[in-house]
Structures are given as structure tokens and as C-alpha cells.
Biopython code that builds the backbone (N, CA, C, O; Angstrom):
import numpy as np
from Bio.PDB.StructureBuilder import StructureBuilder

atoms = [
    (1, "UNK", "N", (-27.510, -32.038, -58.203)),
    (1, "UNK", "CA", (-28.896, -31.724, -58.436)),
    (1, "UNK", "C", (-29.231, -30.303, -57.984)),
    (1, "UNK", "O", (-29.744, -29.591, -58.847)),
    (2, "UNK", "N", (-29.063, -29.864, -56.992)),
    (2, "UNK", "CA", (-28.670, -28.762, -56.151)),
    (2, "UNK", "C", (-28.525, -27.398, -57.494)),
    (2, "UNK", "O", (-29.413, -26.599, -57.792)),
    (3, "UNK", "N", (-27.455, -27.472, -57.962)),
    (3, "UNK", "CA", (-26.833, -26.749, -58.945)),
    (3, "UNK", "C", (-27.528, -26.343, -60.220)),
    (3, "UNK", "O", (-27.638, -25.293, -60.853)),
    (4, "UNK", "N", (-27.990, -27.685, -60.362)),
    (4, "UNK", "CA", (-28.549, -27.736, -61.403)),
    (4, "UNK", "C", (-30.257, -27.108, -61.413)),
    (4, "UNK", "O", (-30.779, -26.620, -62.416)),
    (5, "UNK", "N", (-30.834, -27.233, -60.279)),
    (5, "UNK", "CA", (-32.299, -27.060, -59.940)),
    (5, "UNK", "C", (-31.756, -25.068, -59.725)),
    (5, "UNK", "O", (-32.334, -24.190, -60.366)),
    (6, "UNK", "N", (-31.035, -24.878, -59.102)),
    (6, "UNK", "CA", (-30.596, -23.423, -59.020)),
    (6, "UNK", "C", (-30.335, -22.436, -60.479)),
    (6, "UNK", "O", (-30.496, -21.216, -60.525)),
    (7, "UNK", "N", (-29.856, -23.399, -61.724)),
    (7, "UNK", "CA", (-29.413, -22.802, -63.034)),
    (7, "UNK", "C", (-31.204, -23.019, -63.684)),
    (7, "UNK", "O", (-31.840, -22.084, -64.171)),
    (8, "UNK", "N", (-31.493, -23.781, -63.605)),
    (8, "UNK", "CA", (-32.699, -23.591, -63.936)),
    (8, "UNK", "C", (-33.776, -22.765, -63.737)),
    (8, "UNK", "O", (-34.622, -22.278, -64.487)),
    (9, "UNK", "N", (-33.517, -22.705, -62.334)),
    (9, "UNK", "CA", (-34.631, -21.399, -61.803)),
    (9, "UNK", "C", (-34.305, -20.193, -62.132)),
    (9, "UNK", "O", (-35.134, -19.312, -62.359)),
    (10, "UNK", "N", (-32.960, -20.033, -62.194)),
    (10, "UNK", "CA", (-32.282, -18.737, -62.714)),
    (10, "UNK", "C", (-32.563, -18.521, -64.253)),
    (10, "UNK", "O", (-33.059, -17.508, -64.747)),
    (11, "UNK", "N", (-32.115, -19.775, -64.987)),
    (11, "UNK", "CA", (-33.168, -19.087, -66.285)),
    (11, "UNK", "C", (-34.343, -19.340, -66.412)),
    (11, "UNK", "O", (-34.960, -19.202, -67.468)),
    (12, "UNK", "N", (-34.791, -19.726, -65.404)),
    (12, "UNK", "CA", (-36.372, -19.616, -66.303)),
    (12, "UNK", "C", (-36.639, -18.120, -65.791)),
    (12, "UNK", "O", (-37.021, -17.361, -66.682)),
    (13, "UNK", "N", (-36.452, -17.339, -63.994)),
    (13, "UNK", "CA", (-36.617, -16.422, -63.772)),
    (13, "UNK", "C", (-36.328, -15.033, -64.271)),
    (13, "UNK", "O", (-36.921, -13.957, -64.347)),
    (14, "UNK", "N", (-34.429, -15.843, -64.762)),
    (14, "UNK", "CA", (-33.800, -14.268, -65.045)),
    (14, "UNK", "C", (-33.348, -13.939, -64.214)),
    (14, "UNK", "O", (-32.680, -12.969, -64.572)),
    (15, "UNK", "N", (-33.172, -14.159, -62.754)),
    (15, "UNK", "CA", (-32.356, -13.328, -61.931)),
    (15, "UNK", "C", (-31.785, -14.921, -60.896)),
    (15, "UNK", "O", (-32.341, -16.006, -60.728)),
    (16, "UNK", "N", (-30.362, -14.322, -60.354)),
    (16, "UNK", "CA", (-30.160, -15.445, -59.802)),
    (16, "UNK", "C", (-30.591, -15.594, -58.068)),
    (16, "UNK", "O", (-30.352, -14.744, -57.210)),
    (17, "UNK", "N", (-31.287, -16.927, -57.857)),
    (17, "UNK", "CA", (-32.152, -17.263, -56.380)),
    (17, "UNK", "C", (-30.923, -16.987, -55.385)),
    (17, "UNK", "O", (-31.358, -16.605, -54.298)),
    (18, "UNK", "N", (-29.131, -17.083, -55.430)),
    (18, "UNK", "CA", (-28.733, -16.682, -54.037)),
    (18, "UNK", "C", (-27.629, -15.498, -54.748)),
    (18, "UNK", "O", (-26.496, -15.831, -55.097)),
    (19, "UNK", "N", (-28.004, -14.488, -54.855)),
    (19, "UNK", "CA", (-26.843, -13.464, -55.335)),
    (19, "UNK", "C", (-25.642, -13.431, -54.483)),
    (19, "UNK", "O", (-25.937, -13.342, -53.291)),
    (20, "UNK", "N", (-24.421, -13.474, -54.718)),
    (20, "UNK", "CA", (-23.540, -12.641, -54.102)),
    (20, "UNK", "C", (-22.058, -12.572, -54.588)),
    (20, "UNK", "O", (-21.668, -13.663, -55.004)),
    (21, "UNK", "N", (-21.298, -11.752, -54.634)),
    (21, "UNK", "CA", (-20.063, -11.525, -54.769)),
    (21, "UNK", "C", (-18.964, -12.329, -54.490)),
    (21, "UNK", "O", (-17.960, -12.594, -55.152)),
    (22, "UNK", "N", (-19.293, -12.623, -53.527)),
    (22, "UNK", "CA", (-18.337, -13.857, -53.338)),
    (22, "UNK", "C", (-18.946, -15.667, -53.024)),
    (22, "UNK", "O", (-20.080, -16.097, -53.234)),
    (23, "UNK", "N", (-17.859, -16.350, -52.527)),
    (23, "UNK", "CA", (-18.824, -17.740, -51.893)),
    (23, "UNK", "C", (-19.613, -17.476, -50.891)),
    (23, "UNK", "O", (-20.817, -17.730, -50.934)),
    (24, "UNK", "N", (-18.802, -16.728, -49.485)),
    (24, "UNK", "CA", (-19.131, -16.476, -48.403)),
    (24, "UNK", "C", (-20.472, -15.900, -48.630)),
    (24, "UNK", "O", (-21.426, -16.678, -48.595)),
    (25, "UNK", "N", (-20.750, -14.217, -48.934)),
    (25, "UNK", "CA", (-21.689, -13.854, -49.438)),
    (25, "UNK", "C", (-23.118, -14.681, -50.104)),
    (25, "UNK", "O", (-24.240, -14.231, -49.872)),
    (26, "UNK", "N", (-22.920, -15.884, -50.916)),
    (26, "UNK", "CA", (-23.640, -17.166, -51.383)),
    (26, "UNK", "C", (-24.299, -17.984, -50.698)),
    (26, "UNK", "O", (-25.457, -18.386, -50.807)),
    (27, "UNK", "N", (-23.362, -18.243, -49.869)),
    (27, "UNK", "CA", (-23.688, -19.287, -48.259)),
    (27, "UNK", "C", (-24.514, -18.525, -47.551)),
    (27, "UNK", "O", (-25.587, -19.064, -47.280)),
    (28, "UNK", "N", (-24.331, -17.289, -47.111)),
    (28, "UNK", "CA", (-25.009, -16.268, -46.119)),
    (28, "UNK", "C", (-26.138, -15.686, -46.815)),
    (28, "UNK", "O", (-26.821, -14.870, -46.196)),
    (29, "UNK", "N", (-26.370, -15.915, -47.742)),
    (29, "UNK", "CA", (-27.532, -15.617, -48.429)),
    (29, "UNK", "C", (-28.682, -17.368, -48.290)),
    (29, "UNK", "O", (-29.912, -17.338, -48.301)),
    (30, "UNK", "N", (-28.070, -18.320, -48.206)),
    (30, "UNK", "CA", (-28.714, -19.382, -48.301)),
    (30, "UNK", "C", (-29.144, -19.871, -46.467)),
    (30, "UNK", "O", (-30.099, -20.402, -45.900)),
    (31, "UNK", "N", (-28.030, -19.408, -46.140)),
    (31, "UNK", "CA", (-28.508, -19.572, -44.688)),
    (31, "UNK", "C", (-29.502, -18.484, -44.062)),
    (31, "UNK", "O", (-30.304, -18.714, -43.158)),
    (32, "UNK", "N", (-29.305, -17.261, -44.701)),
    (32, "UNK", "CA", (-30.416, -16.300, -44.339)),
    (32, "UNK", "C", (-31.721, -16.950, -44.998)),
    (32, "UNK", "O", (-32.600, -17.030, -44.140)),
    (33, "UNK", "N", (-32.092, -17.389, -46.109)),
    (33, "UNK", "CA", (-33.204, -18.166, -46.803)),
    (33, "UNK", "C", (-33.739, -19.222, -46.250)),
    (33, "UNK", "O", (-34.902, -19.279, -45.852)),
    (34, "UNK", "N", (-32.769, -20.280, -46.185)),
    (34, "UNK", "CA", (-33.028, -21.884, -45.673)),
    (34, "UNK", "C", (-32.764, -21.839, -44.211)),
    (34, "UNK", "O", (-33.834, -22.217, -43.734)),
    (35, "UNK", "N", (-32.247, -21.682, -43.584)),
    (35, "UNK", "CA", (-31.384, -21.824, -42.506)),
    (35, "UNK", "C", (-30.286, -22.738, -42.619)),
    (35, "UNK", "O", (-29.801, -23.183, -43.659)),
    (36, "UNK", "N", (-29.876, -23.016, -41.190)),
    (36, "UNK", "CA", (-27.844, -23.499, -41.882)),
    (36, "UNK", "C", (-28.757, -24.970, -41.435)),
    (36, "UNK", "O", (-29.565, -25.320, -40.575)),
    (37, "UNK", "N", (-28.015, -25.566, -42.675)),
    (37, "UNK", "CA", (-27.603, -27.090, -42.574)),
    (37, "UNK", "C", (-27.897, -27.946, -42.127)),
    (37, "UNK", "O", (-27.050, -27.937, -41.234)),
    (38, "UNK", "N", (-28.705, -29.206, -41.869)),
    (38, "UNK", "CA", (-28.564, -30.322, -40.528)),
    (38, "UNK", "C", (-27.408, -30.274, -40.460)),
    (38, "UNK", "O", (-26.709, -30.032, -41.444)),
    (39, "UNK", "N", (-26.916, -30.506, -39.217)),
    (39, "UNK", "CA", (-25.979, -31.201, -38.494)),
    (39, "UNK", "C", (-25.217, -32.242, -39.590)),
    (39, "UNK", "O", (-24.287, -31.949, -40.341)),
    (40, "UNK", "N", (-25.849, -33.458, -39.459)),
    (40, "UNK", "CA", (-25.309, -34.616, -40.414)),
    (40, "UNK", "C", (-24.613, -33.817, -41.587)),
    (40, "UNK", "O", (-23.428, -34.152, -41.604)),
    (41, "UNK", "N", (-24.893, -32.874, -42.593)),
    (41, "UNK", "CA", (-24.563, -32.689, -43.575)),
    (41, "UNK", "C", (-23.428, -32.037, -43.291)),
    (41, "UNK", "O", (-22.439, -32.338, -43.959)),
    (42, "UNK", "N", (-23.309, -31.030, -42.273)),
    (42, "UNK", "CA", (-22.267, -30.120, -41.912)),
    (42, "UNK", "C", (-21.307, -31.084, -41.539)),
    (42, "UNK", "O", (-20.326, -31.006, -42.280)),
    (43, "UNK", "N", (-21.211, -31.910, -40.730)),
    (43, "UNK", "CA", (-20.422, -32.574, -39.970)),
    (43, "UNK", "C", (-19.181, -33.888, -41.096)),
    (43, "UNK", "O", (-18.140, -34.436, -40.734)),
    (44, "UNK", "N", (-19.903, -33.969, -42.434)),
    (44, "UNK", "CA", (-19.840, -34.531, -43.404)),
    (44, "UNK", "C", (-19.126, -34.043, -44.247)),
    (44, "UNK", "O", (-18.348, -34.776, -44.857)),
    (45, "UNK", "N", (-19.209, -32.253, -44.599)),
    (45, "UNK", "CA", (-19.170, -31.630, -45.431)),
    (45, "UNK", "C", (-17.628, -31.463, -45.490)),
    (45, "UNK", "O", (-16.869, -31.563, -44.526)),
    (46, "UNK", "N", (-17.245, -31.159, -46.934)),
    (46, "UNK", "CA", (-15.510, -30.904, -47.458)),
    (46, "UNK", "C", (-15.258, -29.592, -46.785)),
    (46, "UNK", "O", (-14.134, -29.216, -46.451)),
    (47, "UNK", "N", (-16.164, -29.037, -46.636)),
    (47, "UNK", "CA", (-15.497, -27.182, -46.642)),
    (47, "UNK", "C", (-16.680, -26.873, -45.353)),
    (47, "UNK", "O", (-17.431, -25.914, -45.528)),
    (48, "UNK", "N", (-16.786, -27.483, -44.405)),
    (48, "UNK", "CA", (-17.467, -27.260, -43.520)),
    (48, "UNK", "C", (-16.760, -26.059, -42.491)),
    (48, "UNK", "O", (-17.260, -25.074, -41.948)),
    (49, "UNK", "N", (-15.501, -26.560, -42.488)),
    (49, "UNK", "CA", (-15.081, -25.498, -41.166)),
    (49, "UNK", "C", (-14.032, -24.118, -42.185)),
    (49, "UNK", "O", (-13.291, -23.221, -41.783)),
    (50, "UNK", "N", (-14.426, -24.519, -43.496)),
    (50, "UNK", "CA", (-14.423, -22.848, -44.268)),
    (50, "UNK", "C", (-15.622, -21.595, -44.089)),
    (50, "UNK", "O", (-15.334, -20.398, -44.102)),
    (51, "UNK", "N", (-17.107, -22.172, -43.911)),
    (51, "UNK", "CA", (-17.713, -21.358, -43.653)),
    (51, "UNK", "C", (-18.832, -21.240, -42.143)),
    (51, "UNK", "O", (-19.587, -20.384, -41.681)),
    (52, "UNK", "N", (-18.407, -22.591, -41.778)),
    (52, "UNK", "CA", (-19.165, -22.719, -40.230)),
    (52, "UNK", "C", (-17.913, -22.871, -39.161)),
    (52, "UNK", "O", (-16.792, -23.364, -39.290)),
    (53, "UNK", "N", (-18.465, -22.348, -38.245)),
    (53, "UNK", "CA", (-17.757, -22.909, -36.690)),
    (53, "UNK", "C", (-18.537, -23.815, -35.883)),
    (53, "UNK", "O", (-19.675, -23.942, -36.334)),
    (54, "UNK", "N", (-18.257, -24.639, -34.605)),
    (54, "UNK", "CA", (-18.760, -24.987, -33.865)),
    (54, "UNK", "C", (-18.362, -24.883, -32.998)),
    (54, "UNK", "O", (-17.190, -25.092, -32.684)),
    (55, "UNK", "N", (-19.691, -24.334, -32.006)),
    (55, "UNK", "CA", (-19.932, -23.072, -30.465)),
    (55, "UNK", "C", (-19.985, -24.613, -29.896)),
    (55, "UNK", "O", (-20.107, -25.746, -30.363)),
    (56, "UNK", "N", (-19.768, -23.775, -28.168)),
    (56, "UNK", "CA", (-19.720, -24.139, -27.304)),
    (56, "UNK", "C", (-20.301, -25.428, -26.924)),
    (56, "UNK", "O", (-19.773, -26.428, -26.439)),
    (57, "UNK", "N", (-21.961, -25.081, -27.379)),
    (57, "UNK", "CA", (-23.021, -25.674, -26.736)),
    (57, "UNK", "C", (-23.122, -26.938, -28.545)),
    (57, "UNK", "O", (-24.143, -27.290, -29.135)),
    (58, "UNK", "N", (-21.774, -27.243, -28.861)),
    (58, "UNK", "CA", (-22.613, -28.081, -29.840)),
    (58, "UNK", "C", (-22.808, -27.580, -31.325)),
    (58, "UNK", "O", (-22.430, -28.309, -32.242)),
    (59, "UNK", "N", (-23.271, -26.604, -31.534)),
    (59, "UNK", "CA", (-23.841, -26.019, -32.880)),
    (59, "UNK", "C", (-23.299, -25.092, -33.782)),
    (59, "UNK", "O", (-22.690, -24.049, -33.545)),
    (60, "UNK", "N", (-23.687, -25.756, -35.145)),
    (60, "UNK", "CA", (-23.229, -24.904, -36.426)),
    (60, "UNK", "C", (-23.811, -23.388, -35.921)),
    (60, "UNK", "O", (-24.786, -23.156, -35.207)),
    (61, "UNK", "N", (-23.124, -22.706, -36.377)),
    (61, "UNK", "CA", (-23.244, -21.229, -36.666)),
    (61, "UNK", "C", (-22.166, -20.642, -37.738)),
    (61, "UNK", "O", (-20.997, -21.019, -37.652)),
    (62, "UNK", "N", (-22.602, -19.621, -38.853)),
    (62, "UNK", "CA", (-22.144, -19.488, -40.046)),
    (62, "UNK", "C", (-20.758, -18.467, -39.635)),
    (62, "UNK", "O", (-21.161, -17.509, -38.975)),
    (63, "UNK", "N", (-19.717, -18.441, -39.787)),
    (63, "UNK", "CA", (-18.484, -17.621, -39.331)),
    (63, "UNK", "C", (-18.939, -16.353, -40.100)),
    (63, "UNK", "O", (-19.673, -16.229, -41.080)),
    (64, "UNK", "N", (-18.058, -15.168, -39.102)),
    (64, "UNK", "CA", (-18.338, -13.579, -39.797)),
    (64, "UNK", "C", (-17.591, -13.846, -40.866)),
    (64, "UNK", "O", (-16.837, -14.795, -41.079)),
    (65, "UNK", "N", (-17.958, -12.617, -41.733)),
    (65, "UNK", "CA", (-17.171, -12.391, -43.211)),
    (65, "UNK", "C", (-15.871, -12.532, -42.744)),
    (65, "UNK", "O", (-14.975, -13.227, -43.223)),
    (66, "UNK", "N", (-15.842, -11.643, -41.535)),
    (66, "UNK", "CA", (-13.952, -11.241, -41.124)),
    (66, "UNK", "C", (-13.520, -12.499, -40.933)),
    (66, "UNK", "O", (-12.440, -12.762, -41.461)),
    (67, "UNK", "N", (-14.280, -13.705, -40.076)),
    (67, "UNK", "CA", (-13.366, -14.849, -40.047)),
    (67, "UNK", "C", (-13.478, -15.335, -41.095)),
    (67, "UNK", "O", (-12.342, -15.076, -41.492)),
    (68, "UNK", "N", (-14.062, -15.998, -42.143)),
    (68, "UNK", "CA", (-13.941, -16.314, -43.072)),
    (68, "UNK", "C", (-12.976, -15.438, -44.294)),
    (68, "UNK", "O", (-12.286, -16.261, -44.897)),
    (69, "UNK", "N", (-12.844, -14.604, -44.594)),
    (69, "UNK", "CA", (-11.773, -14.161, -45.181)),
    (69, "UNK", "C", (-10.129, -14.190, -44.572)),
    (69, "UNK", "O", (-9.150, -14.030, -45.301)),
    (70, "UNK", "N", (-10.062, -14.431, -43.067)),
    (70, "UNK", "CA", (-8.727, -14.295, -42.462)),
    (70, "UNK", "C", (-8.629, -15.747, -43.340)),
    (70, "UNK", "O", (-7.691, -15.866, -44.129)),
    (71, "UNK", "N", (-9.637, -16.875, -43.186)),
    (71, "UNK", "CA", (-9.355, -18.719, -43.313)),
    (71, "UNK", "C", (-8.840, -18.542, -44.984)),
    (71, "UNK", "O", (-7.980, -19.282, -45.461)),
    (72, "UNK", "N", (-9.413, -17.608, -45.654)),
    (72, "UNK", "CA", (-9.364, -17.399, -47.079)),
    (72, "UNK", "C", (-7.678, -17.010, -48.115)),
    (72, "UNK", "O", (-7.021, -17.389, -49.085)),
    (73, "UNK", "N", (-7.726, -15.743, -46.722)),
    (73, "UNK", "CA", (-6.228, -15.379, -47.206)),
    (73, "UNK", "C", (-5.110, -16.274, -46.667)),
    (73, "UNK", "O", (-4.011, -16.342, -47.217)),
    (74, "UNK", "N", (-5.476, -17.029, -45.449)),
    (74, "UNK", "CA", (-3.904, -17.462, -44.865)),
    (74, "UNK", "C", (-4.350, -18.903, -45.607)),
    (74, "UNK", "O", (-3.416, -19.659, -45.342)),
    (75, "UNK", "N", (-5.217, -19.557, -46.315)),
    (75, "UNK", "CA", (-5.061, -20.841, -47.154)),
    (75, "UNK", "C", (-4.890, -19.844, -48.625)),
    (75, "UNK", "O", (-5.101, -20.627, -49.551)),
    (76, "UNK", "N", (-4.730, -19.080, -48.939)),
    (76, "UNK", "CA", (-3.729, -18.828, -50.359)),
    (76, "UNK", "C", (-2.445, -18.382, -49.835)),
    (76, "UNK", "O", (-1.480, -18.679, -50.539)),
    (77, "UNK", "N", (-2.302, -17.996, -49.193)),
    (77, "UNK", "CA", (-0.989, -17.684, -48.948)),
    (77, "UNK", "C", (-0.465, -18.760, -48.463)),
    (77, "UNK", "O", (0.694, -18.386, -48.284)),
    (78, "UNK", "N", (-0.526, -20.190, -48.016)),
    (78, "UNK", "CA", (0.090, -21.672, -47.783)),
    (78, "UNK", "C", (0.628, -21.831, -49.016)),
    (78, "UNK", "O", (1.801, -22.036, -49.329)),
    (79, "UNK", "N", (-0.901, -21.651, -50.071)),
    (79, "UNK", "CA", (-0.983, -22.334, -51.637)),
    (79, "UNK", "C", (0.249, -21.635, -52.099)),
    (79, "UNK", "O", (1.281, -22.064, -52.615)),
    (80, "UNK", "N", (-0.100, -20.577, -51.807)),
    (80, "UNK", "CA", (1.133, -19.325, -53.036)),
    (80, "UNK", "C", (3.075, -20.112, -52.543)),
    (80, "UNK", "O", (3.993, -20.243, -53.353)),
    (81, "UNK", "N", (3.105, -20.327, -51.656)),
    (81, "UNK", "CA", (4.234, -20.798, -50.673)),
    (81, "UNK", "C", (4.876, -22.214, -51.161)),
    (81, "UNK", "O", (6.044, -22.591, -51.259)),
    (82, "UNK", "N", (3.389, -22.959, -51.479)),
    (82, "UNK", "CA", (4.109, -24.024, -51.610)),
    (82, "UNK", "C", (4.316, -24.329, -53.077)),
    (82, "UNK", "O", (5.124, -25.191, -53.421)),
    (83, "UNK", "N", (3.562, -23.600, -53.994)),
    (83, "UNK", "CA", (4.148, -23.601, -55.200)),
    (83, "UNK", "C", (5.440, -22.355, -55.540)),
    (83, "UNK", "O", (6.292, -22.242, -56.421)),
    (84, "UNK", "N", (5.183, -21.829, -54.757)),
    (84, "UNK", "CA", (6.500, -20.533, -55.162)),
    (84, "UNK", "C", (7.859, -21.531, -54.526)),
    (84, "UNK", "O", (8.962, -21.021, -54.723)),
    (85, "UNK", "N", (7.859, -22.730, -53.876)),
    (85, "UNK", "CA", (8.886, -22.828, -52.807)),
    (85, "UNK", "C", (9.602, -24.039, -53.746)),
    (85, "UNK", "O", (10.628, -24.597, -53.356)),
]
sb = StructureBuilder()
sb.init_structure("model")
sb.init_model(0)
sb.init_chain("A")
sb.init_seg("    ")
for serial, (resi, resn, name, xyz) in enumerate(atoms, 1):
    if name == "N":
        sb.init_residue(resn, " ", resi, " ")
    sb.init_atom(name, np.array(xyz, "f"), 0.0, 1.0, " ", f" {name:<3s}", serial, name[0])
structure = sb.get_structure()
């Protein structure tokens, strides 16, 4: 629904509601907008610890670009490995 309420607004507007270049960029645009996540959803989520960490005290917080691209390249380079192997 999500997706779909987002393609819609985009055409009816013409421009798209979370711009960015990449996923990361996408997410960090939605968390700058919405803020990050309940809990429940994060804790739930497939790709949760692709773009969040969890601190000390308990709580989501969105990983830097830099960590999120290190998680990016060393899971294609597994992928590339285990089909090249």
C-alpha cells in the first residue's frame, strides 16, 4: 500500500515525495520526513540491520552512508563469491 500511495502521489504531483540516488539515500530522506520507525516494525523488519543499528541505550538510529555502504559492498562481494565459486 505504502508503494503504491507513494506512485500515486508522484503522478499526480510530478515529482517524486522521497528522492534519492540510492536506497540508503531513500530511507534517509524518509527518516528525515517521518522519523525512523516504531520499534515493533524495525525489530520485525527483513533489512532492518541493512539500514539501522541498535545503540547502547536500546534504540533504532539510521547507520552513516559509510556504514551502510561497507554492509553493501562486503554482502556483494559474499554474493559475487558464491556464485563465481
Amino acid at each position: 500500500m505504502w508503494s503504491l500511495g507513494c506512485i500515486a502521489a508522484e503522478l499526480f504531483l510530478g515529482l517524486p515525495l522521497f528522492p534519492g540516488t540510492s536506497e540508503y539515500k531513500q530511507v534517509a530522506r524518509i527518516v528525515e520526513m517521518l522519523g525512523v520507525p516504531p520499534d515493533h516494525m524495525l525489530r520485525q523488519g527483513k533489512f532492518t540491520s541493512k539500514f539501522f543499528e541498535l545503540t547502547d541505550k536500546g534504540v533504532y538510529r539510521l547507520k552513516s552512508e559509510e556504514q551502510w555502504a561497507r554492509v553493501r559492498t562486503l554482502s556483494l562481494s559474499l554474493s559475487l563469491s558464491l556464485t563465481s565459486g
